[in-house]
Structure formats: C-alpha cells, structure tokens
PDB file as gemmi writes it, atoms N, CA and C in Angstrom:
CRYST1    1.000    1.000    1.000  90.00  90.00  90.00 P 1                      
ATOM      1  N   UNK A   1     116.847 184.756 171.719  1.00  0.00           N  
ATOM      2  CA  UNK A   1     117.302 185.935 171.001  1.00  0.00           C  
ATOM      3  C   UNK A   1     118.685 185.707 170.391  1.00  0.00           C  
ATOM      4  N   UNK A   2     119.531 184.993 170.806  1.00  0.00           N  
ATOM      5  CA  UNK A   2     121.182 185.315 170.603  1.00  0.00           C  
ATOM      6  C   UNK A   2     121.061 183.757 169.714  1.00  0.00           C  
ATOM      7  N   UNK A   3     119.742 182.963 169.404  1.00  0.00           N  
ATOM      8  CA  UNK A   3     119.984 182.270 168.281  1.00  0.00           C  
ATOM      9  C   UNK A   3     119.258 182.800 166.793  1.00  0.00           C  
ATOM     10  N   UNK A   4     118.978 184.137 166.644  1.00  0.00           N  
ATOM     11  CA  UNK A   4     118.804 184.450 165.824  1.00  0.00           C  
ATOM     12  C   UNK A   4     119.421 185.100 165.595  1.00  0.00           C  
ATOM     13  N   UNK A   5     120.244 185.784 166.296  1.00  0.00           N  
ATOM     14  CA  UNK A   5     121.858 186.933 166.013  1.00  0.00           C  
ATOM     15  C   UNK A   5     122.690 185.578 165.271  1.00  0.00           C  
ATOM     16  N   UNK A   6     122.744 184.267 165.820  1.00  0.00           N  
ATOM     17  CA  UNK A   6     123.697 183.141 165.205  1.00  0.00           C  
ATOM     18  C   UNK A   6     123.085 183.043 163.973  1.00  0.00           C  
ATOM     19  N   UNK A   7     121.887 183.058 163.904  1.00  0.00           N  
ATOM     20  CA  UNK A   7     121.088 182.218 162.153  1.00  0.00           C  
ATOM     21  C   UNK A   7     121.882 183.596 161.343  1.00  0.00           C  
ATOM     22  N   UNK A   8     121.423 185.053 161.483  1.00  0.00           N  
ATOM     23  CA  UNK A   8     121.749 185.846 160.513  1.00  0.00           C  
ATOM     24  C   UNK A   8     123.181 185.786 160.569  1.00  0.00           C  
ATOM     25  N   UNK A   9     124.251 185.755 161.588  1.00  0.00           N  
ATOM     26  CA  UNK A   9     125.617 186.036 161.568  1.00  0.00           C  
ATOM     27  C   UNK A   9     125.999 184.405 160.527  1.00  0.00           C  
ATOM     28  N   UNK A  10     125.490 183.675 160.703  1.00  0.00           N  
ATOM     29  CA  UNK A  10     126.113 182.092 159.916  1.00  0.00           C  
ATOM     30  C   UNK A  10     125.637 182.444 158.845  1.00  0.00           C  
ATOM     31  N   UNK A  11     124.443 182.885 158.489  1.00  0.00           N  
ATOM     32  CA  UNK A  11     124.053 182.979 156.658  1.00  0.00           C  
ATOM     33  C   UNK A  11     125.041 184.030 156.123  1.00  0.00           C  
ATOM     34  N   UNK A  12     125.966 184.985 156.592  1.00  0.00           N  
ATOM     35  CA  UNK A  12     126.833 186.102 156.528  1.00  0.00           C  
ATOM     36  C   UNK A  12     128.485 184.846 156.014  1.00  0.00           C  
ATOM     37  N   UNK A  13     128.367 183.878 156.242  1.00  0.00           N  
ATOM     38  CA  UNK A  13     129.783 182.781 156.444  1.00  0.00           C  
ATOM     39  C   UNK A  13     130.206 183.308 158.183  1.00  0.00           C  
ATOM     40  N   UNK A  14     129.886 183.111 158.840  1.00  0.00           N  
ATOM     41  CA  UNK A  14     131.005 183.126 160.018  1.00  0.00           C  
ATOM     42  C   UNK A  14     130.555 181.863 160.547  1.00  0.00           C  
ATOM     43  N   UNK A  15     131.511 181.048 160.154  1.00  0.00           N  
ATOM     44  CA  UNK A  15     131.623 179.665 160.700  1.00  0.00           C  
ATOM     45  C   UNK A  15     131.968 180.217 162.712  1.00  0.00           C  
ATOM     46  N   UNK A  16     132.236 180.804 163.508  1.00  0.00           N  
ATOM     47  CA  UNK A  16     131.743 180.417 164.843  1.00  0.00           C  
ATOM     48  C   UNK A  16     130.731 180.595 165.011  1.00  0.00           C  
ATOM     49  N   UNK A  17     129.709 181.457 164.506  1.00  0.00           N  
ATOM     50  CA  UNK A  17     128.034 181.149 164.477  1.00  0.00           C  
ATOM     51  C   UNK A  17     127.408 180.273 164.403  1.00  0.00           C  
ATOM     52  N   UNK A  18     128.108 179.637 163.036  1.00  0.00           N  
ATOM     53  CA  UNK A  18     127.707 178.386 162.903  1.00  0.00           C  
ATOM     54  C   UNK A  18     127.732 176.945 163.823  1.00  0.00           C  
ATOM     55  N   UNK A  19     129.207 177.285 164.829  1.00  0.00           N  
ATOM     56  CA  UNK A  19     129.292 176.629 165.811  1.00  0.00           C  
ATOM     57  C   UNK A  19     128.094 176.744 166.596  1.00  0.00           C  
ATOM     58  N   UNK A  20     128.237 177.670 167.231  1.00  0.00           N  
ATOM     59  CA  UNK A  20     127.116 178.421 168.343  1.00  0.00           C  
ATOM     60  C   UNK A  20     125.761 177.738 167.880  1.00  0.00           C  
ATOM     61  N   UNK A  21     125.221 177.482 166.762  1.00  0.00           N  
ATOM     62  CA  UNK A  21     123.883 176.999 166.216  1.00  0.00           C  
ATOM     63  C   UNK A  21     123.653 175.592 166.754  1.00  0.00           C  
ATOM     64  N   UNK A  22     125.152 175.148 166.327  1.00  0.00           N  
ATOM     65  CA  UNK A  22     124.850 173.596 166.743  1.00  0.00           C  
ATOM     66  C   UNK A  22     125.200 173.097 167.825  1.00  0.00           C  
ATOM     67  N   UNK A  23     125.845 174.585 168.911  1.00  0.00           N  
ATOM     68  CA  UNK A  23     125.585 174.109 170.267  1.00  0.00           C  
ATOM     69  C   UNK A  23     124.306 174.335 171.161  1.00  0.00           C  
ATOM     70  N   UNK A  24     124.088 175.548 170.724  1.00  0.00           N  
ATOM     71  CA  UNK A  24     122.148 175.848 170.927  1.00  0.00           C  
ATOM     72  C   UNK A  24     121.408 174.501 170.468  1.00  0.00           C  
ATOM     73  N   UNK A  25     121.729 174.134 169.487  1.00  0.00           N  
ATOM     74  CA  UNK A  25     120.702 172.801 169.009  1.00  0.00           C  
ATOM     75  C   UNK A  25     120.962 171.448 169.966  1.00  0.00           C  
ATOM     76  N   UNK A  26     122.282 171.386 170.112  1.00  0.00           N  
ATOM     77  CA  UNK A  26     122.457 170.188 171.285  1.00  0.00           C  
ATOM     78  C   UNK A  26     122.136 170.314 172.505  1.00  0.00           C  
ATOM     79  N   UNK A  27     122.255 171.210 173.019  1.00  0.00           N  
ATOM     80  CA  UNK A  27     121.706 171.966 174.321  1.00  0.00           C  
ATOM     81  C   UNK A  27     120.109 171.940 174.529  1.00  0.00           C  
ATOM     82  N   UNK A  28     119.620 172.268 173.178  1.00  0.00           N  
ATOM     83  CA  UNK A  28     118.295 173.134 173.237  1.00  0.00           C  
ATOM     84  C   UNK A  28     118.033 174.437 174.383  1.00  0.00           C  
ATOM     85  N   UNK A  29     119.235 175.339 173.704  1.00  0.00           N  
ATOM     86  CA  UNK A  29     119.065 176.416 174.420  1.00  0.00           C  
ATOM     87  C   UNK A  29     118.719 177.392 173.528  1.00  0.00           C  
ATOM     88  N   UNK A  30     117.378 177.953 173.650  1.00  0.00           N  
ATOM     89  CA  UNK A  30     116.881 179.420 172.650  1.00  0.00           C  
ATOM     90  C   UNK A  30     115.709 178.503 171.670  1.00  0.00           C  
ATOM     91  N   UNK A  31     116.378 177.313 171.554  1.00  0.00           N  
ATOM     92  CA  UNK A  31     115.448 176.542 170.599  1.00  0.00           C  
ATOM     93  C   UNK A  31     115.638 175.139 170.812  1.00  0.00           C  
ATOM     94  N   UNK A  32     114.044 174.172 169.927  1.00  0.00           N  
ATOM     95  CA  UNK A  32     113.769 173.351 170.165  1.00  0.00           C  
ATOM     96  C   UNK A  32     115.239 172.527 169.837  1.00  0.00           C  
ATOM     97  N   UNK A  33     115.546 170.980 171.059  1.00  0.00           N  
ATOM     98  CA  UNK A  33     116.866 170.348 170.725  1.00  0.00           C  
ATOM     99  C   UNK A  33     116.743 169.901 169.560  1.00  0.00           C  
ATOM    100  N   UNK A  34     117.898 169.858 168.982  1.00  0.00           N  
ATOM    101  CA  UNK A  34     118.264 168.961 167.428  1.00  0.00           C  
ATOM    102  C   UNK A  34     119.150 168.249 167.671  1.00  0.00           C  
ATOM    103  N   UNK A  35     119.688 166.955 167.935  1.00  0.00           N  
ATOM    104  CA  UNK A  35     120.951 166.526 168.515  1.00  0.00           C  
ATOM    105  C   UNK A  35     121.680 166.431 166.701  1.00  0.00           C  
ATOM    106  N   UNK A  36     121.085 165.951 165.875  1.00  0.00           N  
ATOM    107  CA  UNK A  36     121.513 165.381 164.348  1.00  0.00           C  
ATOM    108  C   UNK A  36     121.864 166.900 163.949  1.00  0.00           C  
ATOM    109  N   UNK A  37     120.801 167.627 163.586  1.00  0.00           N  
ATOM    110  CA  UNK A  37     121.127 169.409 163.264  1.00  0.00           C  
ATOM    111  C   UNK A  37     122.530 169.835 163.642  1.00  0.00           C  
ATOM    112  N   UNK A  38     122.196 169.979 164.868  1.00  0.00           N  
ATOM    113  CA  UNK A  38     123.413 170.194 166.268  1.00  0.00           C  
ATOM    114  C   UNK A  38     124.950 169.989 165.509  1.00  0.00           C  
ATOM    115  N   UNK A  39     124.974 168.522 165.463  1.00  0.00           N  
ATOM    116  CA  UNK A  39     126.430 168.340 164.634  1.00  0.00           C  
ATOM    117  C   UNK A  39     126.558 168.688 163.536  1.00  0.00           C  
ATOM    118  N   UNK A  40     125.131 168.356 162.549  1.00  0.00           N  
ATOM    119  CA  UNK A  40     125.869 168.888 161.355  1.00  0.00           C  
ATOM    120  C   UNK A  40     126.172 170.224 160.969  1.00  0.00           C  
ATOM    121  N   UNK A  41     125.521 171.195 161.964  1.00  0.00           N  
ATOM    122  CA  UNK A  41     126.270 172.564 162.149  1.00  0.00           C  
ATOM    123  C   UNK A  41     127.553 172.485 162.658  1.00  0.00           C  
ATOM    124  N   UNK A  42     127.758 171.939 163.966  1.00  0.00           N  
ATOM    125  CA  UNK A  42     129.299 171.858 164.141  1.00  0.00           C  
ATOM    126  C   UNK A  42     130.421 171.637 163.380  1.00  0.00           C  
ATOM    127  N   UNK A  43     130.155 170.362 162.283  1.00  0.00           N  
ATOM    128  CA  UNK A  43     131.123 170.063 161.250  1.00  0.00           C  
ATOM    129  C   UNK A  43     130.537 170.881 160.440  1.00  0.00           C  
ATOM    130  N   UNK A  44     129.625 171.446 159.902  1.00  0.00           N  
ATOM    131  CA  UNK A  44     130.061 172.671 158.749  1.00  0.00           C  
ATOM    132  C   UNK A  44     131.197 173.839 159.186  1.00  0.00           C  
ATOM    133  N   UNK A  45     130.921 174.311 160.619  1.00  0.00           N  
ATOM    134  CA  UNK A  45     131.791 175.023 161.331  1.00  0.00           C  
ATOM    135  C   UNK A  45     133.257 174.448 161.215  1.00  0.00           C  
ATOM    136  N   UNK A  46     133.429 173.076 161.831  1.00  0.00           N  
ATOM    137  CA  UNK A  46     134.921 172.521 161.211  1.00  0.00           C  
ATOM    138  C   UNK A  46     135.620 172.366 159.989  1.00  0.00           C  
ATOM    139  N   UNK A  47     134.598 172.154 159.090  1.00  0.00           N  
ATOM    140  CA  UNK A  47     135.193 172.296 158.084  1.00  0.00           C  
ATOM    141  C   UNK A  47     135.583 173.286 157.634  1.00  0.00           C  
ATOM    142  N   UNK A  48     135.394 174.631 157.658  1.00  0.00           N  
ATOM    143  CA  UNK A  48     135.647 175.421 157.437  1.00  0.00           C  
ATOM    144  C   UNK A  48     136.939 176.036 158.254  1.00  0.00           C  
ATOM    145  N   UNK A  49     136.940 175.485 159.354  1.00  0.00           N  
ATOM    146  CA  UNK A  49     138.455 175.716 160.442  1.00  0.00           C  
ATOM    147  C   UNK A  49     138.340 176.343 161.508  1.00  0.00           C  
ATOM    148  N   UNK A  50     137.138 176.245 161.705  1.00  0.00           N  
ATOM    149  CA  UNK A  50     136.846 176.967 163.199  1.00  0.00           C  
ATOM    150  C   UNK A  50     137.750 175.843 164.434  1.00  0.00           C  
ATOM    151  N   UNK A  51     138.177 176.671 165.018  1.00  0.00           N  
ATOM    152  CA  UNK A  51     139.087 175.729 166.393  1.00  0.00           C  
ATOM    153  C   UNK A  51     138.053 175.304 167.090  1.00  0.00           C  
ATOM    154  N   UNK A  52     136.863 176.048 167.426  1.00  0.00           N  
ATOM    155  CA  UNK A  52     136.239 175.686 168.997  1.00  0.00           C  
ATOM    156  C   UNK A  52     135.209 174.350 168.171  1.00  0.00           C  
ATOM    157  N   UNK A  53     134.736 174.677 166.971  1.00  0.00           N  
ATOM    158  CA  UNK A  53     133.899 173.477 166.386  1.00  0.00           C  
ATOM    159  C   UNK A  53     134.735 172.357 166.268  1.00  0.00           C  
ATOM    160  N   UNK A  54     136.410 172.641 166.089  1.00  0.00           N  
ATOM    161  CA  UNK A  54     136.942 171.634 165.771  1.00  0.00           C  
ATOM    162  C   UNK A  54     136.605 170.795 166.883  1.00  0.00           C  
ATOM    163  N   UNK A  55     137.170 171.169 168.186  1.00  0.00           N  
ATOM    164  CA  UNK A  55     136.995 170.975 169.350  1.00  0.00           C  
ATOM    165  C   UNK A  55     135.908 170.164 169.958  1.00  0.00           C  
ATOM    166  N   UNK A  56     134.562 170.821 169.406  1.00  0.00           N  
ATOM    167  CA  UNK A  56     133.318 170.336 169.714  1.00  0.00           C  
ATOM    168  C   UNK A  56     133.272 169.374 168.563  1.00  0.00           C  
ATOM    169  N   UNK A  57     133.340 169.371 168.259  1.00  0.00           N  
ATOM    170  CA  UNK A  57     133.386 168.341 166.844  1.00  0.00           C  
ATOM    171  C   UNK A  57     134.042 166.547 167.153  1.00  0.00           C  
ATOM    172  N   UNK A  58     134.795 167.036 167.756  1.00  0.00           N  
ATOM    173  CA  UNK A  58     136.202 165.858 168.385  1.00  0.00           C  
ATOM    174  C   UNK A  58     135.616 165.369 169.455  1.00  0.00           C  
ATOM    175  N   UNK A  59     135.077 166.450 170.564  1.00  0.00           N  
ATOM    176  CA  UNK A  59     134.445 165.714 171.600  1.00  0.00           C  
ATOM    177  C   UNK A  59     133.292 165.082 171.435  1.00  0.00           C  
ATOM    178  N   UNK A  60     132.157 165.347 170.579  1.00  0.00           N  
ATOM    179  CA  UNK A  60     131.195 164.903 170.251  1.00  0.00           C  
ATOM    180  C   UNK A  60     130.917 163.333 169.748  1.00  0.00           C  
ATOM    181  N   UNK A  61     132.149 163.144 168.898  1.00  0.00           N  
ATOM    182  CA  UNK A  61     132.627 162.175 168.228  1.00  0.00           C  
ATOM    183  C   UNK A  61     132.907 161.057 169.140  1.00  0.00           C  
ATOM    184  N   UNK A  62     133.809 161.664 170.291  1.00  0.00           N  
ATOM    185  CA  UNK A  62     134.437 160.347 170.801  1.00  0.00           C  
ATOM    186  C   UNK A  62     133.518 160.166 171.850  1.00  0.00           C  
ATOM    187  N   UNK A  63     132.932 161.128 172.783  1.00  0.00           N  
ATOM    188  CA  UNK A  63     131.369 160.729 173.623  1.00  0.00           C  
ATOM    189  C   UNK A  63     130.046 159.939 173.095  1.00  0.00           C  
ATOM    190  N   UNK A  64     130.199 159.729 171.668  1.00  0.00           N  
ATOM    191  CA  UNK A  64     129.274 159.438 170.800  1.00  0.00           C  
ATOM    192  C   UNK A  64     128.114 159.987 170.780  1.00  0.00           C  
ATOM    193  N   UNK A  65     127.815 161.036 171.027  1.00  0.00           N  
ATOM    194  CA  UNK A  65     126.905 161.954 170.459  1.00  0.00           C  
ATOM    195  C   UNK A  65     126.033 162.204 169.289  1.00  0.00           C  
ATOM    196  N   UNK A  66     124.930 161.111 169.821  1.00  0.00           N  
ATOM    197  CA  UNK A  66     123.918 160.826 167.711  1.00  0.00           C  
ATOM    198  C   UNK A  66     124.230 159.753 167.820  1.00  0.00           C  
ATOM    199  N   UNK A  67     124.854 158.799 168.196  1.00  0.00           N  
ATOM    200  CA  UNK A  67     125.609 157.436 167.763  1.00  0.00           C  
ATOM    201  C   UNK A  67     126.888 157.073 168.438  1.00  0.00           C  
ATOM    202  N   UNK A  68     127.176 156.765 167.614  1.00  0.00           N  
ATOM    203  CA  UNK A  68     128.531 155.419 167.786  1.00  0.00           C  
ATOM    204  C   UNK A  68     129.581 155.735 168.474  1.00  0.00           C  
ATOM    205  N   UNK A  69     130.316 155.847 169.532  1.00  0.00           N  
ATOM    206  CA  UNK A  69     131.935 156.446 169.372  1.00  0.00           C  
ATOM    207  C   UNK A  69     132.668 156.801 168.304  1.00  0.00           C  
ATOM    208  N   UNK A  70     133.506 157.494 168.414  1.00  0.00           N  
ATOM    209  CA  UNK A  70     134.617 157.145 166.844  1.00  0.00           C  
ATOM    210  C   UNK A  70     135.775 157.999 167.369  1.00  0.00           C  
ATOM    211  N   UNK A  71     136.666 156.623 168.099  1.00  0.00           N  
ATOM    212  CA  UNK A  71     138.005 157.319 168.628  1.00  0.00           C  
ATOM    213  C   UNK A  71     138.619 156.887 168.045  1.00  0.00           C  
ATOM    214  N   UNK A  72     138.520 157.046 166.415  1.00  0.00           N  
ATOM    215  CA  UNK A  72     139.986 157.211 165.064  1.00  0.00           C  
ATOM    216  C   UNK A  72     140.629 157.969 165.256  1.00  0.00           C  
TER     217      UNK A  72                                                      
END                                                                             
C-alpha cells in the first residue's frame, strides 16, 4: 500500500518519494525487488537534493550495490 502512496506522491515531484521507491525496490518491500530500478530512483532523488537519497545514494555506492565499489 505505502508503495503506491510513493508512485503517486513521486509523479507529484517529491523527490523523498522518490527515495522511498528505490528503497522499497532494493528491499523488495510492497513490491517485486529491483536492485538496478532501486538506484536509479535513489539518484533521481539525489539529484534533485534530497539528503536521505543523498545518503542512500553514497552508501550504496561504496557497498557496491548493482556492481562495483566506487569510493571516489
């Protein structure tokens, strides 16, 4: 339920929804996992300047999450 309150609140622009999408998707909580989805919701969320995506965004990166490390 509370990932379809995220789909309509992110199509609205609220980049922390958008977070929330691509932590539901990494999780696979509410819905099927997306690990690739997952982030690229998170960095749409960062880019836009969300702190907590930034956050998730950074950790994702350097745990390598999808891939590679990347502690640039």
């Amino acid at each position: 339920l509370s990932f379809e309150w995220y789909c309509k609140a992110a199509g609205q622009g609220h980049s922390s929804a958008m977070n929330n999408i691509g932590v539901c998707l990494l999780g696979g909580d509410g819905v099927g996992q997306d690990t690739a989805r997952g982030l690229a919701c998170i960095q749409r969320a960062a880019e836009q300047g969300d702190s907590f995506a930034l956050f998730n965004l950074a950790h994702h990166l350097e745990a390598g999450t999808g891939g590679e490390k990347d502690l640039a």
